[in-house]
C-alpha positions in Angstrom: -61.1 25.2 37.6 -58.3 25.9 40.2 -56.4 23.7 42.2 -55.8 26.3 44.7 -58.5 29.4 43.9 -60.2 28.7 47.6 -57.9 29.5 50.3 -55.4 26.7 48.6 -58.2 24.9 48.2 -59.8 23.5 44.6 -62.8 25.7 42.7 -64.3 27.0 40.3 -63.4 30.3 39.5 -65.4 33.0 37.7 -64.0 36.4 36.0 -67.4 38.2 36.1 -67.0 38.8 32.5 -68.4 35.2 30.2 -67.5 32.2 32.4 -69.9 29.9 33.1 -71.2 26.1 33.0 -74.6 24.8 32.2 -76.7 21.9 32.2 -79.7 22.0 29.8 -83.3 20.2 30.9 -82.7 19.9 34.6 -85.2 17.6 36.6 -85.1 20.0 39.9 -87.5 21.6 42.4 -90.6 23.2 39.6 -93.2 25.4 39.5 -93.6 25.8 43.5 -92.4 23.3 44.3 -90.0 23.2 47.7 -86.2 23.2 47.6 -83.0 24.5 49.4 -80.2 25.7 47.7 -76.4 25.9 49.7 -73.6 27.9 47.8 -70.3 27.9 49.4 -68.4 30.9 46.7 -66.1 33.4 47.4 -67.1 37.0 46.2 -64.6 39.0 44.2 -66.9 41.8 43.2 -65.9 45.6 44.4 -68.5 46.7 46.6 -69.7 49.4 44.5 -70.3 47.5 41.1 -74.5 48.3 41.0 -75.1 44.8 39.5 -76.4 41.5 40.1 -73.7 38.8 40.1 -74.9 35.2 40.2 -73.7 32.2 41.5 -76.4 29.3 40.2 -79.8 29.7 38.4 -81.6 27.4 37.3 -85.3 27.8 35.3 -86.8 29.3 32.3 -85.9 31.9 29.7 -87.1 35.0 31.8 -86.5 36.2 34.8 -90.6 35.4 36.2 -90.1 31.8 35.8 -85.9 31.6 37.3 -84.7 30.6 40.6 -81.5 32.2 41.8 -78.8 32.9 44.5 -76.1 35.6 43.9 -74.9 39.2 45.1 -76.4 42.6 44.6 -75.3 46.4 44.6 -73.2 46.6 47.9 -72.1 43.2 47.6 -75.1 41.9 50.0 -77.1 38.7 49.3 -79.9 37.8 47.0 -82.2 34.5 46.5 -84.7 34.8 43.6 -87.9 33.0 43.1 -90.0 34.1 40.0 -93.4 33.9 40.2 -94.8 33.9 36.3 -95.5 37.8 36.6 -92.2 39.3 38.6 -88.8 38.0 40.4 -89.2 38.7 44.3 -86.0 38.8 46.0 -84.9 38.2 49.3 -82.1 40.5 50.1 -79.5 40.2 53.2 -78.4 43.1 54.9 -75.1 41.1 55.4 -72.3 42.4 53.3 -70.3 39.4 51.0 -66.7 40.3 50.9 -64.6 37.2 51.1 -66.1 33.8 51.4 -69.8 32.8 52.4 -72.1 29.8 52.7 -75.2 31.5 51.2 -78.5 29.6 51.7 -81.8 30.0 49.8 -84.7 28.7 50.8 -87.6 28.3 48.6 -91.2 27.3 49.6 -94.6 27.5 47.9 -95.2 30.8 49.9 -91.7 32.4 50.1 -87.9 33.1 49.4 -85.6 32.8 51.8 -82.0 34.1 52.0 -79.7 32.9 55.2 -75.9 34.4 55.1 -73.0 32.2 57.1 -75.9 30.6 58.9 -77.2 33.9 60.5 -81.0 35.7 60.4 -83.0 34.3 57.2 -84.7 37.2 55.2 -88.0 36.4 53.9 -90.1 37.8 50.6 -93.4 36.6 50.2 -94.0 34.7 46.6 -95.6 31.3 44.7 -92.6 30.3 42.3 -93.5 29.6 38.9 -90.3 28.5 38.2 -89.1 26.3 35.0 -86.9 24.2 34.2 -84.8 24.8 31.2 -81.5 25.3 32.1 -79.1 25.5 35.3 -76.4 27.8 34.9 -73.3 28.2 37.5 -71.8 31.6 37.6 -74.3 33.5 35.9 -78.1 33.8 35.4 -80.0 31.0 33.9 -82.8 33.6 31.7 -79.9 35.4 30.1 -76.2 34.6 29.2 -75.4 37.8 31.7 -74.8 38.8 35.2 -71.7 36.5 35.4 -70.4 35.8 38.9 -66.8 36.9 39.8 -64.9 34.8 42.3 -64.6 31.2 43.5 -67.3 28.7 44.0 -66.2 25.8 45.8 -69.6 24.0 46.6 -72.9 23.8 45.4 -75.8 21.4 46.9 -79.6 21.2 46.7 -81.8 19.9 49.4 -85.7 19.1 50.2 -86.8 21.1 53.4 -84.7 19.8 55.8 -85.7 19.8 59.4 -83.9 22.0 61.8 -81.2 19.3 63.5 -80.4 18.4 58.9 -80.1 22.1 58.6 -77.8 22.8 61.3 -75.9 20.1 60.2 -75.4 21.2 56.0 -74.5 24.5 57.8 -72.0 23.5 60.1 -70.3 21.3 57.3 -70.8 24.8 55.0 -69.2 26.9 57.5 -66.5 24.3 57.7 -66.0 24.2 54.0 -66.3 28.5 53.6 -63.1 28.6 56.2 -60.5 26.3 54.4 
């Protein structure tokens, strides 16, 4: 924790090396079921570290059966949604330096990845997604892939309709420019 790790502002804050919090047995979104996730986090990782850093996962012990929101190779977006045989990602072209509301979207037919607000990205998949563990600042199959930087907020929704979404967005946006 920082009092003053977001723009003066309290969060969490992640060394992308071992920190990270987790809650065992989780009662959220299963299987395919629908659910939004909203990450406000500031992104410390150098743009040319070829990894996957996330911010939260939450599911079962491998990466078919895990839901997650992070950064990939050239610090751009990712949402995960396992689907029992593989992990499609949706993956923004929108490059995370600095701080980001990051905004997955997860149906019983897709992932969805929106950036600040902007263009979603879409993969097609049926999550199969468990729910053993959720894991803030790094990835719920495997005690790795540790997120480095700040995470002031993270929320998860229903399907929201598109006046509710504009709305978690604007207070998002609001919250990412403290």
């Amino acid at each position: 924790y920082s009092a003053t790790g977001f723009n003066g502002s309290p969060c969490l804050t992640f060394d992308g090396g071992d920190d990270y919090l987790e809650l065992a047995s989780q009662p959220f979104p299963a299987g395919a079921d629908p659910v939004m996730i909203w990450i406000v986090a500031q992104q410390d990782e150098l743009a040319g570290n070829a990894g996957i850093r996330v911010a939260a996962s939450y599911g079962g012990t491998a990466s078919t059966v895990t839901r997650y929101v992070g950064r990939t190779t050239g610090n751009v977006g990712l949402a995960v949604a396992g689907n029992g045989a593989s992990a499609p990602a949706a993956i923004s072209a929108t490059v995370m330096s600095s701080r980001h509301l990051m905004r997955a979207r997860i149906t019983a037919t897709e992932v969805a990845l929106s950036i600040d607000g902007g263009a979603e990205v879409t993969t097609p998949t049926v999550p199969a997604t468990g729910t053993t563990r959720f894991r803030i600042g790094c990835w719920s199959a495997a005690v790795s892939n540790f997120w480095k930087g700040g995470i002031r907020h993270i929320w998860m929704t229903p399907p929201l309709n598109p006046e509710q979404e504009a709305k978690n967005v604007a207070w998002g946006l609001a919250q990412r420019n403290l």
